[in-house]
VOGU-3710 file (C-alpha; in Angstrom, 3 decimals, decimal comma):
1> xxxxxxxxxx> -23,388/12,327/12,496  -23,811/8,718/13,181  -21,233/6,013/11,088  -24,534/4,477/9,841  -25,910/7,857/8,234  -22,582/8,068/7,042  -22,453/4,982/4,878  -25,686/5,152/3,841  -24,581/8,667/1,691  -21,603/5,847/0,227
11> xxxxxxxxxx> -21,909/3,704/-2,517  -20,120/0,442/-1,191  -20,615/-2,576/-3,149  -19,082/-5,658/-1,485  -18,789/-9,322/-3,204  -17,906/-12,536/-1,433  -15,946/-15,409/-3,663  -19,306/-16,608/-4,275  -20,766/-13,392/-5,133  -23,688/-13,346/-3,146
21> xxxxxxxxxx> -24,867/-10,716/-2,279  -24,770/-9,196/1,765  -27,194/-6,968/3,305  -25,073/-5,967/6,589  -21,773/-7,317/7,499  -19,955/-6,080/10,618  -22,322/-3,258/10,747  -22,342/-1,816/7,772  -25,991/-0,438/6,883  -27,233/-1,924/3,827
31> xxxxxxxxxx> -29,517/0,053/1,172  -31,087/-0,713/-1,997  -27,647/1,325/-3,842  -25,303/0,462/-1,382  -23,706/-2,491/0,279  -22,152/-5,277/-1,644  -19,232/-7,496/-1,786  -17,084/-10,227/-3,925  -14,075/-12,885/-4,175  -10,034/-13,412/-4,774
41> xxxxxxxxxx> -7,822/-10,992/-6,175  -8,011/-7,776/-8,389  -6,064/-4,882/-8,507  -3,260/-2,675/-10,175  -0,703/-4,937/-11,715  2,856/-3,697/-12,720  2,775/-1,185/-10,693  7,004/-1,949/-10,389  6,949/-0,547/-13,525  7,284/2,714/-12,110
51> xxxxxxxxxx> 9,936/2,303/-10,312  13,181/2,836/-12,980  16,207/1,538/-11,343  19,069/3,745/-12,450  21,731/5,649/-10,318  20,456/9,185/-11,052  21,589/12,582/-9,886  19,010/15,250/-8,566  19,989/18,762/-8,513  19,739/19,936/-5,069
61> xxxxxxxxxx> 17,203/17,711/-3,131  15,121/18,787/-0,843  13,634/15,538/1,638  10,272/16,387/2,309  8,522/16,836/6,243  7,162/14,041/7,703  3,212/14,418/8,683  0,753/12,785/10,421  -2,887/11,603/9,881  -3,825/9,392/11,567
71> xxxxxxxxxx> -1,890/7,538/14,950  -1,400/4,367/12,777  0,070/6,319/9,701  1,895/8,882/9,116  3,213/10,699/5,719  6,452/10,435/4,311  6,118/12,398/1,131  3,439/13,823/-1,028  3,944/14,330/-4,431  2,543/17,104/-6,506
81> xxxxxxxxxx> -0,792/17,949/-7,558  -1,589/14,907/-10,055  1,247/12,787/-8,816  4,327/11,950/-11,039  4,970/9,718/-14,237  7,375/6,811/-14,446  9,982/9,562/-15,915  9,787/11,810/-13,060  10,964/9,001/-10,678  13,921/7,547/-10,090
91> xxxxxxxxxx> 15,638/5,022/-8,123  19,478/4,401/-6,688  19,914/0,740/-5,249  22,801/0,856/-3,781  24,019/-1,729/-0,741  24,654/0,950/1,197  21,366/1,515/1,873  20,199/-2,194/3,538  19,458/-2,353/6,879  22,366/-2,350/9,747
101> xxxxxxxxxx> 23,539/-5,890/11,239  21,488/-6,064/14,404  23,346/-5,195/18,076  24,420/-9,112/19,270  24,046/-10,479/15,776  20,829/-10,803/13,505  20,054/-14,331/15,443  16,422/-13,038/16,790  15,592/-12,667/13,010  15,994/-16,525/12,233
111> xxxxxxxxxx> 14,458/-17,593/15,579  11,771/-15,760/14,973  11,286/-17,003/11,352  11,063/-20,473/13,096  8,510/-19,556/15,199  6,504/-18,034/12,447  6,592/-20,852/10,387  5,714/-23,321/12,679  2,328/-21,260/13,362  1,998/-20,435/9,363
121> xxxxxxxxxx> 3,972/-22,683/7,404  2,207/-21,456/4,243  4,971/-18,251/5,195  7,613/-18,029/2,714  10,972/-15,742/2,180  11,229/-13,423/-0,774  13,799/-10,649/-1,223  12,104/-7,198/-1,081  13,343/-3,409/-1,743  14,398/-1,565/1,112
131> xxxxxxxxxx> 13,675/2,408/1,324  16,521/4,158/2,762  15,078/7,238/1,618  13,451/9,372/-0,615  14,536/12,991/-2,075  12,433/15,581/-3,774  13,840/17,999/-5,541  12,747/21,797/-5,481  9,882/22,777/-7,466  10,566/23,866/-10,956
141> xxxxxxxxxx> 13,963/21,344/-11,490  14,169/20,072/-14,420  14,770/15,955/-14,628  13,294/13,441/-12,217  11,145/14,706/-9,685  11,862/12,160/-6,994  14,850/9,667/-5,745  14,142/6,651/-4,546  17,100/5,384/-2,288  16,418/1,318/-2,594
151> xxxxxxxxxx> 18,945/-1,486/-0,971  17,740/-4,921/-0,815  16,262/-6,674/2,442  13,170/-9,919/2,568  10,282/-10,584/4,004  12,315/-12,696/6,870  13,964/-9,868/7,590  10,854/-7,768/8,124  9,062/-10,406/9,889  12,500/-10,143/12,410
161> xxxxxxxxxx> 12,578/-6,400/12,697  9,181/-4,530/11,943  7,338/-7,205/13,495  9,139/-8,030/16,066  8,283/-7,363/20,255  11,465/-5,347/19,717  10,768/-3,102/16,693  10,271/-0,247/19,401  13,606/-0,603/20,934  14,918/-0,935/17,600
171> xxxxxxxxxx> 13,801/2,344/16,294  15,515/3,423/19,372  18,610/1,656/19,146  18,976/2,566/15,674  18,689/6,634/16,376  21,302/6,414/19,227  23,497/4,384/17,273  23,178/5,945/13,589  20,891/8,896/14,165  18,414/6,660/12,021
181> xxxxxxxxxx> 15,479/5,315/13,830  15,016/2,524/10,439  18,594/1,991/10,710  18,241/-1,308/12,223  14,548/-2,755/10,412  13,758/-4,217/7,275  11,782/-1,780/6,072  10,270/-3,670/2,809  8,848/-1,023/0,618  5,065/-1,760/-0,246
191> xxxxxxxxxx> 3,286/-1,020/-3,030  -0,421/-0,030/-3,109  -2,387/1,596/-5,571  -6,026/3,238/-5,535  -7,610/1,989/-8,387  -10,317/3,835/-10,158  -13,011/1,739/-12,242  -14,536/3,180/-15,563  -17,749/3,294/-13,980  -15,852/5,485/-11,245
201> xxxxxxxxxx> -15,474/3,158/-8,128  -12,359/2,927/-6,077  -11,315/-1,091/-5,522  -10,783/-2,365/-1,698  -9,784/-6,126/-1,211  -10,447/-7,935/2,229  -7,515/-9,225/3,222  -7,018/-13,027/3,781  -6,977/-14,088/7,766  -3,715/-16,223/6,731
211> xxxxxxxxxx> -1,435/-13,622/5,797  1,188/-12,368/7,940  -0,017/-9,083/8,350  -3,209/-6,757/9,192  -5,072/-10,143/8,441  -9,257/-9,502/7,741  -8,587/-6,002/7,236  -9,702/-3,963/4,395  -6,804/-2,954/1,763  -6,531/-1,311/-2,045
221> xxxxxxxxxx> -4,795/-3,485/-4,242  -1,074/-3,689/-3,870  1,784/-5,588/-2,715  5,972/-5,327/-2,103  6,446/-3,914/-5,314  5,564/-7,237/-7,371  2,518/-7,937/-9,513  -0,769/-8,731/-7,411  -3,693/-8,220/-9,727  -6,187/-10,277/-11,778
231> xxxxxxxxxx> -6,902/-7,483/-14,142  -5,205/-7,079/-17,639  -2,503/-5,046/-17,872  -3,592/-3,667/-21,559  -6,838/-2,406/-19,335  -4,728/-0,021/-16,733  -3,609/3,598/-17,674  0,159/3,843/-16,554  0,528/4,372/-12,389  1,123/8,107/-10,608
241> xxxxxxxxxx> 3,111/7,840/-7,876  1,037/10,080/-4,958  3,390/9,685/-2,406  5,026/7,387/0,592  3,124/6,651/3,858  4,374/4,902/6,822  2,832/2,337/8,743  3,278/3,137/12,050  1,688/-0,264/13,457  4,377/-2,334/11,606
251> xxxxxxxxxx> 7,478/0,094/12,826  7,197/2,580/10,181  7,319/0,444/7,077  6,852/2,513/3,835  4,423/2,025/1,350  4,532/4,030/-2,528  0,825/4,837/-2,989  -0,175/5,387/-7,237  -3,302/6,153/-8,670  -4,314/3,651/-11,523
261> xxxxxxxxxx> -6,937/4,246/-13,605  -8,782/0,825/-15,308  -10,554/1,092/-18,236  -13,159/-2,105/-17,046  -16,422/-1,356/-14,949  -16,374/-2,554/-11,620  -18,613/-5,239/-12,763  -15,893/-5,770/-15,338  -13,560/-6,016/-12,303  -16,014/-8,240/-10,562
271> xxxxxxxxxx> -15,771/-10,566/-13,069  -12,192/-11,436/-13,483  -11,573/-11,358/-9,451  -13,777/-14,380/-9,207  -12,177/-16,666/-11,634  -9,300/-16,294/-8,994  -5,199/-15,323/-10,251  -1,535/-15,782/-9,141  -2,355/-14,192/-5,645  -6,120/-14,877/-5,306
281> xxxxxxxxxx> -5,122/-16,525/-2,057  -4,004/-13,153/-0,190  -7,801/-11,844/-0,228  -11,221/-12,892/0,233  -13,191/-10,078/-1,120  -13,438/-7,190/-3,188  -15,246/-3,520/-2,370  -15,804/-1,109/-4,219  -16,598/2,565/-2,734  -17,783/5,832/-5,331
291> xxxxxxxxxx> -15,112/7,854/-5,973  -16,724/10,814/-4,360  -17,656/9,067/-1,106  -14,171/8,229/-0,687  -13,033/12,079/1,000  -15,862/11,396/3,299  -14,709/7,764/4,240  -12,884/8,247/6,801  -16,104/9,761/8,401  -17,626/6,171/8,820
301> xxxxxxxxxx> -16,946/2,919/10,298  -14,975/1,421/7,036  -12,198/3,510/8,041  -11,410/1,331/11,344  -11,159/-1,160/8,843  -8,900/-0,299/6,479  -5,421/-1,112/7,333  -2,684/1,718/7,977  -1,713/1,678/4,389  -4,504/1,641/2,582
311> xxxxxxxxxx> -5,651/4,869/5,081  -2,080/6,391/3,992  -3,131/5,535/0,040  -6,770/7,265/0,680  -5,185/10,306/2,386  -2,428/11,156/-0,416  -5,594/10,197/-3,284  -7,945/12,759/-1,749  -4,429/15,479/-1,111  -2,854/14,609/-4,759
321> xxxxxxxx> -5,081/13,421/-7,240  -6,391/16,449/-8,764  -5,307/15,539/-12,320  -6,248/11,650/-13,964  -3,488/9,860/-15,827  -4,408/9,114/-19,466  -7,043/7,104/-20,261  -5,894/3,293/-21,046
//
């Protein structure tokens, strides 16, 4: 079955910043239902907020398998059918869970800073949770479902590591050294959510071509567990965590993929993306794809343009959510 075919069975509306309207953009087919597009940022905001920072104890954890998708993402853990509530997840920051002091000194990090900086200076350092791990505990436990083992890291740092010509021999380095393969890299813990419209439409932003990384590629709304969203908050039901993907282009870098639900219709959406917010600069567009074409996206030719995480976010919403969150 041909990509085209495909998308023509989609619903894809897709809004520039000046919301005109496009027939065909890097090959997508266009019909009289389908292809549209708009302009800067919408999306899930506080999605933080389920992340409770506490130092719990789970009854005997059980990490779950690691499985792969797709070659630029794999699956760190799925959560069950519906995903889990703010109370059923937990997190332990503890320092012993940062990243380990580079072999020779962490002096590649800061030269490599430099160097980004001179080619973006728009970059900036921020400090960011690290994921150490995460622990599951056995069906049928009572208390918090998951554990969330956070220690503290920043976007300099993952810049340095993840993204560095080195992040392979890293990952090396770091199981030789610690039996830990993340022992030695950032790891920043991202935050995406796939966010469901009233009018049922999952929400896609285009990624701005000045931001550090997967620039021009398709996304859902999301960030390193810090607001990014133009929506109001009184208008999103409370996030589901689905699971943790890794990025696999950027070294393995996590991501905690929720499912929001937002009471607005995707016009509704449409609107308050275009009068711009906080982080309107990080995107350049906004999609929105049915929520029943979305098991059959990766089918098309969208999919090669959705970055790793957002693939990771589609795969655990088509495996978890079975069950919607209440309504807003």
């Amino acid at each position: 079955m041909s990509g085209c075919r495909d998308l023509r069975a989609l619903r894809i509306r897709h809004f520039t910043a000046q919301g005109v309207v496009k027939g065909v953009q890097k090959g997508w087919g266009y019909t009289s239902g389908g292809l549209w597009q708009r302009g800067p940022a919408a999306g899930a905001k506080g999605l933080c907020g389920a992340l409770r920072v506490t130092s719990p104890a789970v009854s005997s954890p059980q990490s779950c398998p690691v499985q792969t998708m797709d070659p630029e993402v794999s699956l760190l853990l799925q959560c069950p059918p519906g995903g889990l509530p703010e109370e059923q997840v937990q997190a332990e920051l503890s320092p012993d869970y940062d990243r380990r002091p580079l072999p020779g000194g962490d002096k590649a990090i800061a030269a490599i800073w430099e160097s980004r900086l001179q080619a973006q200076p728009w970059l900036f350092d921020a400090p960011k949770f690290r994921l150490h791990s995460a622990i599951l505990a056995p069906t049928g436990s009572q208390g918090p479902q998951l554990l969330l083992r956070l220690g503290l890291t920043s976007y300099r740092d993952f810049l340095g590591t993840n993204w560095a010509s080195s992040a392979a021999w890293l990952r090396q380095q770091g199981a030789t050294d610690w039996g830990d393969k993340q022992a030695y890299l950032a790891d920043p813990l991202g935050v995406g959510a796939t966010l469901a419209t009233a009018d049922n439409f999952l929400v896609f932003l285009r990624r701005s071509r000045q931001v550090a990384e997967a620039p021009g590629l398709v996304d859902v709304p999301g960030g390193h567990a810090e607001p990014q969203v133009n929506v109001p908050l009184h208008t999103l039901s409370q996030p589901r965590l689905l699971g943790i993907a890794r990025n696999e282009t950027s070294a393995g870098r996590a991501s905690a993929e929720f499912y929001v639900q937002c009471s607005l219709t995707s016009e509704q959406v449409k609107k308050h993306y275009v009068s711009g917010g906080a982080e309107a600069h990080e995107s350049t567009g906004i999609i929105f794809v049915e929520t029943q074409s979305v098991r059959r996206l990766q089918e098309t030719e969208m999919w090669a343009e959705l970055c790793p995480s957002a693939k990771g976010a589609i795969f655990l919403y088509n495996q978890v959510q079975e069950v919607p969150p209440e309504s807003p």
